[in-house]
N, C-alpha and C positions, 0 to 999 in steps of 0.2 A: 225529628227527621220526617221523611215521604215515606209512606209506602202506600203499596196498592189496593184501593180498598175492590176493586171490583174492575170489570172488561161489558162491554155490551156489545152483543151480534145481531145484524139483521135479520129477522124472522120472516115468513110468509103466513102462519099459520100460530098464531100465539097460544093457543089452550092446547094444539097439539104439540110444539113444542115444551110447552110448561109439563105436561103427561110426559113426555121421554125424561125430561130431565129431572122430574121427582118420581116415577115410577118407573123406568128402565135402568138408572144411572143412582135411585133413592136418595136425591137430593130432598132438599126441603123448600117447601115455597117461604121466602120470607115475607114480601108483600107485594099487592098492585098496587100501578100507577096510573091513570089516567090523565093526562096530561093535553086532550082532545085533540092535535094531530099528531099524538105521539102517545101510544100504550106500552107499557114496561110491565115485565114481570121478573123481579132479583129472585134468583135462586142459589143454594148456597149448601153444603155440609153441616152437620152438627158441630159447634163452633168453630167454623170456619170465616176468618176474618174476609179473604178476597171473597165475590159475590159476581156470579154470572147474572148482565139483565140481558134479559129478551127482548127485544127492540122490533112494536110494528109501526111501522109509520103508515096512519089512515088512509092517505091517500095512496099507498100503492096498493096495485093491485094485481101484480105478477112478485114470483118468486124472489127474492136479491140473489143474482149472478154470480158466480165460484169467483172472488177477487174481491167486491164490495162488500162482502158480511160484516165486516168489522164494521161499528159506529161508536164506539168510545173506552178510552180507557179512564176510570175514576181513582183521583192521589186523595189523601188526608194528609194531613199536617199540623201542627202544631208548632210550626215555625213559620211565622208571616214572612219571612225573607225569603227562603227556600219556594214557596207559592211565588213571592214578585219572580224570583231567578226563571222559575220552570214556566212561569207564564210570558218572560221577555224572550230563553230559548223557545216556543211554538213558537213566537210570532215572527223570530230570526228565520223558522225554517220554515216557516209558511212561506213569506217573501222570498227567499231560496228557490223552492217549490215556481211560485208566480216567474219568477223570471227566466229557470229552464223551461218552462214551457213556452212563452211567450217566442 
């Protein structure tokens, strides 16, 4: 089946974010990522499967706004079908998306 391994939120401040969420909340750092316009830091519980990333995107350089924080949710799977299915559903409601705005 799916489930959820992890959510990512936009950050402004990535080392101060990573400090509240392992030492005010005592999560754990799992690992960085540097990705060059894009740095990630998963944090996570003592065996805790889902896994919060911290998301700074390089080039910004103001805060992300009450509304855009969110930037991804991560599925596992082990079912190639269920991945084609949930990947044909985004792309149904993206185009959804594109056309009520248009």
């Amino acid at each position: 089946g799916i489930h959820i391994s992890g959510f990512g939120i936009n950050v402004d401040d990535l080392d101060r974010s990573a400090e509240f969420y392992t030492k005010a909340l005592g999560l754990q750092e799992k690992m960085k990522l540097d990705l060059g316009e894009l740095h990630e830091v998963m944090v996570a519980g003592e065996g805790d499967r889902p896994a919060i990333l911290l998301v700074k995107h390089a080039e910004r350089t103001s805060a992300p706004e009450p509304g855009n924080g969110f930037e991804k949710i991560v599925f596992v799977t082990d079912d190639v079908d269920a991945a084609d299915w949930l990947r044909f559903e985004q792309d149904k409601h993206e185009r959804l998306l594109v056309a009520a705005l248009a």
